[in-house]
N, C-alpha and C positions, 0 to 999 in steps of 0.2 A: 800714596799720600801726596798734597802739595809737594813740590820743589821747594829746601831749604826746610819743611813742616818735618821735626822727627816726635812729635808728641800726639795722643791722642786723647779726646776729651770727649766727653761726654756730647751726643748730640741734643738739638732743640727738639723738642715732640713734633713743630713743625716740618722738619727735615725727616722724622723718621717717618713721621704720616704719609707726605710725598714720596720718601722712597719707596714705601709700601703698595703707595698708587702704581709708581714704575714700573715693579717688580709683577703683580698682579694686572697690569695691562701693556704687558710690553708688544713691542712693534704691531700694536692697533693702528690700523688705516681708516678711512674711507670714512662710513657711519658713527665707528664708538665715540673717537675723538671729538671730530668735530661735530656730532652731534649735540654729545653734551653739552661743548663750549657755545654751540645757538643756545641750547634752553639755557645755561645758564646768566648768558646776556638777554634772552627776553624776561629771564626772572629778576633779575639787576633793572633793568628798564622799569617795569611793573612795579617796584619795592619802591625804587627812587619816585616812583610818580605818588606811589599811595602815603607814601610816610614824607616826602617833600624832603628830600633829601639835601644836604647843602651843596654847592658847587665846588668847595673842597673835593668832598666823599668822591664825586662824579669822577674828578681832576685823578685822583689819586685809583679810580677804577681802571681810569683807561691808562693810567702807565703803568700800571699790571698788566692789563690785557696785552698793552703794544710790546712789553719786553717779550712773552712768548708766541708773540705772533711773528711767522715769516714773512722777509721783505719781500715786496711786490713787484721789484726789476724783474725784468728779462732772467733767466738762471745764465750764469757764464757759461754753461755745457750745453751742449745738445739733449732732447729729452731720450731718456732711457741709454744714457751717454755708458753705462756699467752693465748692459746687458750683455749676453752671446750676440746678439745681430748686429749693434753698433761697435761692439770691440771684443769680437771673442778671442784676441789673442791676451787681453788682459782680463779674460773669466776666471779663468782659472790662476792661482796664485798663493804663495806662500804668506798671505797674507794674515796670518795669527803668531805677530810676534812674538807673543809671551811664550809659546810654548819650544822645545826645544826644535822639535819638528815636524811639520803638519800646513795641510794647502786647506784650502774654502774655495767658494766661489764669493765674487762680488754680486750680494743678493743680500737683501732682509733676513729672507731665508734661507739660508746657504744648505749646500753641502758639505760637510765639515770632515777631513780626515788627519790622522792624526799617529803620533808615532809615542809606546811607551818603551822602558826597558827595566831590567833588574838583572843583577847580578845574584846568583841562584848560590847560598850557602857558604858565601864570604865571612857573613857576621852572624853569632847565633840569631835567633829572631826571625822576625818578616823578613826579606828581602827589600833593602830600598828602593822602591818604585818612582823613578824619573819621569816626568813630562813636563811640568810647567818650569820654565828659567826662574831659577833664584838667587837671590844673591850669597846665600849661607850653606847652601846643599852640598858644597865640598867638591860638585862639580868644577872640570876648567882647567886651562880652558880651553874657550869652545867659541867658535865662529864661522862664517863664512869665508872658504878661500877665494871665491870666484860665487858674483851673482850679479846677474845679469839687468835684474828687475823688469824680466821679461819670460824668458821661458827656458832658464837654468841656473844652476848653483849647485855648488859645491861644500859640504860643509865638514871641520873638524871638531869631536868634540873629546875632553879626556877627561874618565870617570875615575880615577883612582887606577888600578893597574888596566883599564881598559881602554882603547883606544877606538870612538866610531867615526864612520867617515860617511853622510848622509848625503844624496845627489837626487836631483831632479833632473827633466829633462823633457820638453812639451812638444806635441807632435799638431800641425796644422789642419784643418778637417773639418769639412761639416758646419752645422750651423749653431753650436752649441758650445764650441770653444777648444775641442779637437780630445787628444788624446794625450794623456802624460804617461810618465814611471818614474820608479822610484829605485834606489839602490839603496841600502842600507848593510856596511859591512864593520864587523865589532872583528878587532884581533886585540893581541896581548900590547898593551904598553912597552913592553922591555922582552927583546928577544931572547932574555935571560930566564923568564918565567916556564919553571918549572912542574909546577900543576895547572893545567890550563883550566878556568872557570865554566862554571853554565852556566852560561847568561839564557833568557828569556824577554824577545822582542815581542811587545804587542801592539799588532797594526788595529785601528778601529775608525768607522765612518759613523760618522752620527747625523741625523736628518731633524730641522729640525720644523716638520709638520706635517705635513698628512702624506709626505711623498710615500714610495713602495721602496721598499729592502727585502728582496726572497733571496735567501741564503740557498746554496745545493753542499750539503755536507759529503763527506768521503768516511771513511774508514779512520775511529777512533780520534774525533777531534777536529780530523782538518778539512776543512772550508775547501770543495775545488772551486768555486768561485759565489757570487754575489751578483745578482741583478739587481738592476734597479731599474725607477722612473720618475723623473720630476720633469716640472711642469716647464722650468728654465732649461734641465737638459735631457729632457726628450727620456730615450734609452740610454742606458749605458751597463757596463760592467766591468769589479774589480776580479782580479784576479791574482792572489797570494803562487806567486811561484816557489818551487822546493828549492830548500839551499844549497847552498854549493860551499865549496872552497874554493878564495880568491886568487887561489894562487894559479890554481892547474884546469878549476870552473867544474871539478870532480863533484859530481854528487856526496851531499851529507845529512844523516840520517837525525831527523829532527822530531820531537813530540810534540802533539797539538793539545792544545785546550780551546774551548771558545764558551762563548757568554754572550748573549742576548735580551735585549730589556728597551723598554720605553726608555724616553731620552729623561735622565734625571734633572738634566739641568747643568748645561755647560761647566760652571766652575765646581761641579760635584761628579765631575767626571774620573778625578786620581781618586778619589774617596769610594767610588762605588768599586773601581777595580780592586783597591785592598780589602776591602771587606767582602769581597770573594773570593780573595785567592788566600780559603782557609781548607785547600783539601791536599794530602799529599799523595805524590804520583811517584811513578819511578821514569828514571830516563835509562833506557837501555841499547844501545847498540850494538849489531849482530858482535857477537867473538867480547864486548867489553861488561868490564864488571857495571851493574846498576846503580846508578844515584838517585835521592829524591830530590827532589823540588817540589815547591806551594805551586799549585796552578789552580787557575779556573774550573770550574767544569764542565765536562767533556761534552753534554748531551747539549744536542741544541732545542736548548729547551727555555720556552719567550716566559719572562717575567715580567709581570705589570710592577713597576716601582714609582709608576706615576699618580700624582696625587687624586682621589674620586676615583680610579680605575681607571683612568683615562688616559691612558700611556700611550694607544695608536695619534690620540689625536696630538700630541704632543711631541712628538718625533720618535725616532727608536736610536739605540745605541748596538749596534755589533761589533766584538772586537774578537781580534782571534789569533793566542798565545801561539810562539814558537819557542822551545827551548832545544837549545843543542850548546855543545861543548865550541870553543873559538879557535881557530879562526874561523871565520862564515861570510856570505852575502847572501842577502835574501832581497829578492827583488818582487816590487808591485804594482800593476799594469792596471791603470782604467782605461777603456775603452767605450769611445764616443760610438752609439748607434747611426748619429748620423753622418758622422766622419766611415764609418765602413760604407754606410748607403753610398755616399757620394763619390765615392773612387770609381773610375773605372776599372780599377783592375787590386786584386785583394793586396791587402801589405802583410808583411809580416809583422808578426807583434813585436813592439818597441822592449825586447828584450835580450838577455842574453850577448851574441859579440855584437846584433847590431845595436842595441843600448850601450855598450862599451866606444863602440865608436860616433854614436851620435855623443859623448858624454864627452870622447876628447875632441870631437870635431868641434865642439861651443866652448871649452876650453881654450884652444886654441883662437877662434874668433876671437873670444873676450881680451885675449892677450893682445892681438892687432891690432882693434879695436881700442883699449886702452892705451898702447903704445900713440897711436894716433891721434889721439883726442889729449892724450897730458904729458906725450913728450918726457919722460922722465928720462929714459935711456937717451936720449940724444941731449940732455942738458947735462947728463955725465954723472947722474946716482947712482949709488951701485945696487946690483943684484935688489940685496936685501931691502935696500929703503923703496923702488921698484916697487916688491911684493908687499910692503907695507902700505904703499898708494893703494895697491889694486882692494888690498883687505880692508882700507879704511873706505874706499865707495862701496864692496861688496856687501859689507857688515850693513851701511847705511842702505842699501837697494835691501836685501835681506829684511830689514827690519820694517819696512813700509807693510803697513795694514787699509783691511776694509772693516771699520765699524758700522752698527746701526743701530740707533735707540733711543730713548729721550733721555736729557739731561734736567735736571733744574737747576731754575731763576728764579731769585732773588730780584726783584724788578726794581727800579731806582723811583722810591718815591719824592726825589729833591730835597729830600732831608740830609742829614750828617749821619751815618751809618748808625750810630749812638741811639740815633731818635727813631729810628725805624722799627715799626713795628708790623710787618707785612710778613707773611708768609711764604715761602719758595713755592713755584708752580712749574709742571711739566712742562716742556718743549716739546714742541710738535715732533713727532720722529725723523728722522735725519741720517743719511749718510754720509759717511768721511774717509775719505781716500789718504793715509797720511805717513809720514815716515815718523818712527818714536825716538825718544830719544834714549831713551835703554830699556835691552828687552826683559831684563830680571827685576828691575827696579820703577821704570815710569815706560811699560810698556803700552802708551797712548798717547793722543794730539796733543802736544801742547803750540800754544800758538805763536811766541817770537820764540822758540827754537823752529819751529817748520821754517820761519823766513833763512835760519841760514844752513839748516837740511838742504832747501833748492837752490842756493847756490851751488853747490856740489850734482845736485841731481839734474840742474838744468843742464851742464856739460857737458854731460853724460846723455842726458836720453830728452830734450824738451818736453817731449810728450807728455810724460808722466810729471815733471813740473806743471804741464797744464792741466794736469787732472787732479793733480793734488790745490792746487790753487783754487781751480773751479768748486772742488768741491767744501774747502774752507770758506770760498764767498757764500756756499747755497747756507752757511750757518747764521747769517745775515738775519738779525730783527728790523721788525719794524722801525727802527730807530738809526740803525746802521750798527748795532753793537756785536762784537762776537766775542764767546765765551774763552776764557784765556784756557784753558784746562776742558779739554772735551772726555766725559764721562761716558760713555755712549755703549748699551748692551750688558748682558748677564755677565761676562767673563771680564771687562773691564770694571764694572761695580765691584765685583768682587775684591777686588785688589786694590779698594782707595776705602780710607774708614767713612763713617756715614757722615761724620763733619767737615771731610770733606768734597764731597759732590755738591753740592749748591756753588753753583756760579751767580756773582753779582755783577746786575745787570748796568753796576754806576763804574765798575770797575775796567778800565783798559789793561792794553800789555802791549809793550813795544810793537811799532807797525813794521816789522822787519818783511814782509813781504811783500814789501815794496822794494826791498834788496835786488829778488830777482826779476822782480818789474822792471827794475831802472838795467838791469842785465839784458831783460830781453829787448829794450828800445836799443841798446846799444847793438847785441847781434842784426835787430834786423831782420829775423825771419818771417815770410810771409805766412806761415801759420800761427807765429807765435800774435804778431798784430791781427789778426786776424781773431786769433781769443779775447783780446787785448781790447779789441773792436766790442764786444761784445757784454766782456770786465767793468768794461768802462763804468757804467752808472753805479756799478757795485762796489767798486773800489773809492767811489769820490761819494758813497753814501756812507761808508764806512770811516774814510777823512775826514771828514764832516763833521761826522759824531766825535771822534778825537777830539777835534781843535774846539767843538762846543762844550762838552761835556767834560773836558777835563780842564778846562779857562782859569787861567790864575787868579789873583787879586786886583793885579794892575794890567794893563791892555800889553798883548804879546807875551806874558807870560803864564805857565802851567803849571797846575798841582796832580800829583798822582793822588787820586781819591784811592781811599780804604786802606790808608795807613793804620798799622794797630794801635790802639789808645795805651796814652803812658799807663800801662800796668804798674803792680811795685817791685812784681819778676822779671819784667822788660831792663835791660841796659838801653836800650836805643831800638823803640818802638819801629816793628818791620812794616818794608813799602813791598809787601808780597806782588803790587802791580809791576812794579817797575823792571819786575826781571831778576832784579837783584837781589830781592830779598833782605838780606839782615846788613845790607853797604848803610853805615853810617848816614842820618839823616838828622833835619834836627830835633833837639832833646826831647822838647814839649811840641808836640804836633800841631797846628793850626790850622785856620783855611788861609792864613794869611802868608802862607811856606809859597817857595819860588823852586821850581825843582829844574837844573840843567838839563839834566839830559832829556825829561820829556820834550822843553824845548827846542831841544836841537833834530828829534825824531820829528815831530811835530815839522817842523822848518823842509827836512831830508823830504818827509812826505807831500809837502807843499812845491817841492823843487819836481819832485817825479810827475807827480799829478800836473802839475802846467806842464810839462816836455811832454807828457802820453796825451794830454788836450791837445796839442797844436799840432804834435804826430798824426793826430786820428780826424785833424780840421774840426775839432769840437770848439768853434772861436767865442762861445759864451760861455763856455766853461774854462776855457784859458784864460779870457778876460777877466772872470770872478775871480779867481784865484791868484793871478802875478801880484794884483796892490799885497797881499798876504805874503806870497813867496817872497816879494821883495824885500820886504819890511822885516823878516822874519833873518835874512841873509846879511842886513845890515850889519857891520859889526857895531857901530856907536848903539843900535840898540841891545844888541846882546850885552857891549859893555857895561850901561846903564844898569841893565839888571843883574847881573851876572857876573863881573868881574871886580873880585875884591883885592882891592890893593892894598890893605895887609898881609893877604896871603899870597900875593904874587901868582896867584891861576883864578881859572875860573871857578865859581863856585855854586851851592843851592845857600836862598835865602828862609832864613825861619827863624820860630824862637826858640833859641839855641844856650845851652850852656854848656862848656866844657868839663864842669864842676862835677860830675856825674860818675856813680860806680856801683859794681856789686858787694854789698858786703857782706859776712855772715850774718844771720840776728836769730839763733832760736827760737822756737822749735821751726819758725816757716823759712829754712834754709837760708839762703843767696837773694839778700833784696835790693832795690834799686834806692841808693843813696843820694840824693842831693847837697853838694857842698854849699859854704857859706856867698859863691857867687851867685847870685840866682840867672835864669835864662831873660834873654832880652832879643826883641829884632835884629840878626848881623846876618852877614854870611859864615856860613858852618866851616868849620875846620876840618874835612875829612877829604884829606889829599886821598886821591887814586882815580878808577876809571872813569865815575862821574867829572873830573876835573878835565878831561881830555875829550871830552864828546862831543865839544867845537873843532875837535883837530883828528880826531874816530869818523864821523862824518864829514869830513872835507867843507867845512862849512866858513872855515878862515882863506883870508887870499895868500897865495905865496909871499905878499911883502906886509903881512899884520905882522903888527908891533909886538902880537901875545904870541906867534906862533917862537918864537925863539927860549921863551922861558917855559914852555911848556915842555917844549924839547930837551929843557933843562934839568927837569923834575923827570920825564920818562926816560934820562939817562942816568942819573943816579942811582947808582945803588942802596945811598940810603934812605932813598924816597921807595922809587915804581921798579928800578932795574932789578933783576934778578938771574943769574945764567941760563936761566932755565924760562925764561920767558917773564912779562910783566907784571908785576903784583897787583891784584884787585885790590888792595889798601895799602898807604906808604908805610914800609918798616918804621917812620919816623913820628906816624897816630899814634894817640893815644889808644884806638880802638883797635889795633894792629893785633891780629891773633888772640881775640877777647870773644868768650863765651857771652849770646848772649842771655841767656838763664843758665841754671847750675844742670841743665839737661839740655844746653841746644848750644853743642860747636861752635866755632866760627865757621861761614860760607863763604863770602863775601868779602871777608878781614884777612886779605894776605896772601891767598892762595891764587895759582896760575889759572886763570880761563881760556881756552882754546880760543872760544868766539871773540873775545872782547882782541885777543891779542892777534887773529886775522882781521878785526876791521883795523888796529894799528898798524899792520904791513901794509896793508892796503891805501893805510895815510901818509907814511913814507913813501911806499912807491909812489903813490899822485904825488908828492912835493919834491921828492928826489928828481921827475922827471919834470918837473917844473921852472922855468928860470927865476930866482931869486935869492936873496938874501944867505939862503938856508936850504939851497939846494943839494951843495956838496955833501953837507949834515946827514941831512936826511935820508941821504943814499947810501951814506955808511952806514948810520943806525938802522937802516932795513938791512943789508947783508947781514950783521951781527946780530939780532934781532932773529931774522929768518930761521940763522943759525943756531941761535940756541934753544928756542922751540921745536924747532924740525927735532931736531939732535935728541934731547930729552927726549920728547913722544918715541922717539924710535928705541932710545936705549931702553924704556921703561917697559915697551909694545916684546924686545926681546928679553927682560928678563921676568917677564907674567903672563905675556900674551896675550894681553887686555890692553884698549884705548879703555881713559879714565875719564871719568866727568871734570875733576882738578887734577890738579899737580901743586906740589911743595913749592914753596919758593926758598926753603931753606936746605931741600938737598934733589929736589925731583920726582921725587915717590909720587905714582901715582896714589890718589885719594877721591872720597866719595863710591859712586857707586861704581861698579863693572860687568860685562861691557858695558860703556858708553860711546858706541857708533851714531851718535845724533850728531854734536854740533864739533865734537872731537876730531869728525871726519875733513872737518875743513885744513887737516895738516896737509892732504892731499893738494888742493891748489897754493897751500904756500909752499908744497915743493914744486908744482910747475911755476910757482910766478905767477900766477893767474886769480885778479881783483877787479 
């Protein structure tokens, strides 16, 4: 669901129509799509001419049409930039973060494989069957030790007394994207454990179209291996090797089941497996007494379970059980056809000790490697917080996906949301290269977390900054707009309610990827300008649309469109655009509202965009832009709008009253009260992050008059300070830890945010390193500051094993969902010092 959205509501028949359309024409190319959309512009043409249509009707057809049509720039990537030929060392990848463990290929149509497991006669009943991350499954926890976000990783996960430790490891080759393996070892949690369990690993590869899967069966169940053929990688084949024990790599005696079917349909992939593992078998090993276990069954024998009979043309699904007694490793080898073609001379298979030592040989890299690039040990962290760096980039490499699929818009017909009466319409199909920001809970794009995902990943690997960038620009309408929440494919729908996949086309979300924009003009690399070069028209069509589309009432300042309308269940009508969600705004919503911080993003964006113009000698697009940047960086004009001197900070303007509450009123629970003040034009009273986003964005000079009372309010404790890092709303609001319905938390009211509180180190560091007024200040309040964020994340990270979406400001606890390796990960650069 949305970010901060915990309710679910009944969808429009128009959104379930469209999703129906999605669902029943997914990743259609070429003819179906754009076919229809000619006829149905030459039927629109045709109508309009015979019935003399008005010039409204017309007005309002084509900003339908242009919200799902693709921008016409240059793409920022190379073409077929996600194949084997231009990148096959990024083909292949662990790119399906929802699930616990499992690679694809970056493709439409991927090759999909995948890892399950159960603990075999724990609990009367089924056996719990694991594969997708959730947030309540009682797994955990579970993460990555070590990931490279290239061709290794390490992963731990802890199921109740079980302990698995999941490993990749990618082999170079060929023209298809080479060769990988896989380790998969389950032992006992507690070396105390006296009956050891049967667990039950199921590996399966699912296709999902017309490619080939011929399985070669053995003796009672087990698979000796799998061919294959696609059209992306040629030949290849997997190969389930026999398990062993991890300790001495001794043969151990395993039972097979396997199961074969047309592909049912990705996110009905855990459901098909339970409802065939309804046969029971015995597990017996030579000299041991017999167990049963539920398993598949045995015979390989192909089931049509696709809809019309039509299961070949639809993909197939194979998986194929192993159950045996723990400790175990079971390892499994794809091997590329054209990776053997192309050798001169044969390899051995990536398995066994030389998979063990290719497994600590990238290990080890990765440690250099990160020692190098973030310095933690040389700045004097210990051990532990170290390993807590390397797990907050791994978690976040880990969790980068490759989606494909259309989304719907909601197109912006220039009305007030209220008035609109349009329908949602498909988006062209689309791919997107992106890191999530949690894998149990919003494992998919969203769009100002990716901007400060790439801070972190730019560091680390640019590359894949540039790919993930590139391919957020290719989401580009004709207008410049992009979807703040990217829905995209069968296994991502699944896991958002139907209300909410419609993205609206009037609606922004912080330009935060311009964060690592303004990163990359500072490094300076010649590949990075070099994309940058190419960015270009897509990033200032995108700015564009910002600064037009979201225009205030009075000139230089902005509204975030698609605020919710005062309901009588609303406290404080949410700005789901703005990032924030439920952060106090004013009471009674207007078009006549002045909102800071879009200005100050707006400004940030206008400051990058002239510096990446006159970097790249674009001198008529730097020239358009500085009267805007300037003007925009003024303080007397931000003061103008923005700074209210009642309240001593800066502020959002609207009509506002503070008269405002939930009370009881039977039978319709918790309603929205208005007191005897009514709301009137002022600046809004809700001290916190918004109040600081002239001095979060460096947008004040070392010697402004505001920066000193600002600094005043984010040291207090009974405002913004908190030991544990800054509070998104002052202890001292009214709206400070206030629900706002009798079913929706507070988000925004109080609690620690990682991001918000690294762009304020980052604003200390700039002014501490600054000469003026409030230098000395500022340098203290980042040490202290640094300190007690770092501090917390780590103590919280050791007593759960989870980075959190929030954090407590009243004792630390982490809260919200877990993992949360997206924007959490940025603890990492505030323990190098690195803004």
């Amino acid at each position: 669901m949305t970010r901060g959205e915990r309710r679910r509501r009944a969808a429009p028949e128009g959104v379930r129509t469209a999703e129906r359309a999605a669902r029943s024409g997914r990743a259609q190319q070429g003819g179906g799509i754009q076919g229809t959309a000619r006829g149905a512009v030459l039927a629109v043409v045709v109508l309009s001419l015979v019935l003399g249509l008005s010039g409204p009707w017309l007005l309002a057809w084509h900003r339908a049409r242009r919200a799902v049509t693709l921008h016409s720039a240059p793409p920022a990537l190379p073409p077929n930039s996600s194949s084997p030929a231009v990148a096959p060392d990024l083909f292949w990848g662990t790119y399906r973060p929802h699930v616990y463990f499992g690679m694809k290929t970056r493709s439409p149509q991927p090759l999909l494989t995948g890892l399950m497991w159960a603990q075999q006669g724990a609990i009367p009943g089924a056996p719990k069957l694991r594969h997708t991350c959730e947030q309540g499954d009682g797994v955990g926890p579970y993460g990555w030790e070590f990931h490279d976000g290239l061709s290794f990783g390490r992963q731990h996960i802890q199921d109740g007394a079980l302990k698995l430790t999941t490993e990749f490891v990618k082999r170079p080759g060929g023209q298809h994207g080479g060769d990988w393996s896989w380790r998969v070892t389950v032992e006992p949690q507690s070396s105390a454990t006296s009956a050891l369990p049967l667990v039950s690993l199921f590996f399966y590869v699912v296709t999902d179209g017309k490619e080939a899967l011929v399985p070669e069966v053995g003796a009672k169940g087990q698979l000796k291996f799998i061919s294959g053929h696609t059209s992306e990688l040629g030949d290849f084949r997997l190969t389930l090797l026999p398990p062993t024990n991890p300790v001495d790599t001794a043969p151990k005696y395993g039972s097979y089941n396997v199961f074969w079917s047309s592909n049912p349909g990705l996110p009905l992939l855990t459901e098909m497996v339970k409802s065939r593992l309804n046969s029971w078998f015995q597990h017996q090993p030579p000299g041991a007494s017999p167990e049963r276990y539920l398993g598949l069954p045995r015979s390989l024998k192909w089931e049509d379970r696709g809809p019309n009979g039509q299961g070949q043309g639809q993909g197939q699904f194979l998986i194929q059980q192993v159950t045996l007694k723990v400790p175990f490793s079971v390892e499994l080898v794809f091997e590329s056809g054209s990776a053997r073609m192309g050798r001169s001379q044969a390899l051995e298979q990536l398995a066994g000790s030389l998979l063990t030592q290719a497994l600590e040989s990238h290990a080890e890299a990765f440690r250099e490697r990160f020692e190098k690039t973030f310095q933690l040990k040389k700045k004097g962290l210990s051990p532990e917080e170290q390993a807590l760096g390397r797990i907050a980039l791994s978690g976040l490499l880990g969790g980068i996906g490759y989606f494909y699929g259309q989304g719907l818009v909601l197109p912006d017909m220039g009305v007030e949301e209220s008035e609109q009466k349009a329908d949602p319409s498909l988006f062209p199909p689309v791919p997107l290269f992106t890191a999530v920001p949690s894998r149990s809970f919003f494992p998919r794009g969203f769009l100002w977390d990716e901007g400060f995902h790439q801070l972190v990943v730019q560091r680390w690997d640019p590359r894949l900054t540039r790919e993930a960038l590139g391919h957020w620009l290719g989401l580009l309408n004709a207008d410049g707009w992009i979807g703040r929440e990217q829905v995209l494919g069968d296994e991502a729908r699944a896991r958002v309610p139907p209300e909410f996949l419609v993205q609206r086309a009037a609606h922004a979300n912080p330009p935060t990827l311009l964060l690592p924009v303004a990163h990359m003009l500072e490094a300076g690399d010649p590949a990075d300008l070099a994309f940058l070069r190419r960015a270009f028209p897509r990033l200032l069509a995108w700015f564009s649309w910002l600064h037009q589309s979201q225009a205030g009432p009075v000139p230089l300042s902005y509204r975030w469109r698609g605020r919710d309308p005062a309901l009588p269940h609303l406290l404080n009508p949410k700005t789901l655009s703005s990032g924030l969600d439920d952060y106090p705004r004013a009471s009674h919503p207007s078009a006549a509202e002045r909102h800071l911080d879009l200005r100050c993003w707006v400004a940030l964006g206008a400051r990058v965009l002239v510096r990446l113009a006159e970097q790249l000698g674009e001198a008529e697009a730097a020239a358009d832009l500085s009267p805007l940047a300037t003007s925009l960086e003024a303080e007397a004009s931000l003061d103008k709008l923005h700074w209210a001197p009642e309240l001593g900070v800066f502020a959002d303007f609207g009509n506002h009253t503070k008269a405002v509450q939930l009370k009881p009123r039977p039978p319709q629970g918790l309603v929205r009260v208005v007191g005897r003040t009514p709301p009137r034009m002022q600046y809004v009273d809700a001290l916190g992050y918004v109040s600081l986003f002239p001095f979060l964005l460096r947008l004040l000079s070392p010697s402004s008059s505001h920066l000193g009372p600002l600094l005043d309010v984010l040291a207090d404790s009974r405002h913004l300070w908190s030991p544990f890092g800054l509070r998104s709303l002052a202890a001292s609001s009214s709206f400070y830890g206030q629900r706002n319905t009798e079913h929706d938390p507070p988000y925004w009211r109080g609690a620690v945010w990682v991001n918000l509180n690294y762009l304020a180190l980052g604003a200390l560091h700039h002014y501490g390193h600054l000469e003026g007024p409030h230098q000395a200040r500022a340098a203290k309040l980042y040490s202290e500051l640094r300190a007690n964020v770092v501090g917390n994340v780590w103590r919280q990270y050791q007593a759960t094993g989870f980075l959190w979406e929030q954090y407590s400001d009243r004792d630390g606890r982490g809260m919200g969902c877990r993992p949360f390796q997206g924007w959490t990960s940025l603890v990492l650069l505030a323990m190098a010092d690195d803004y």
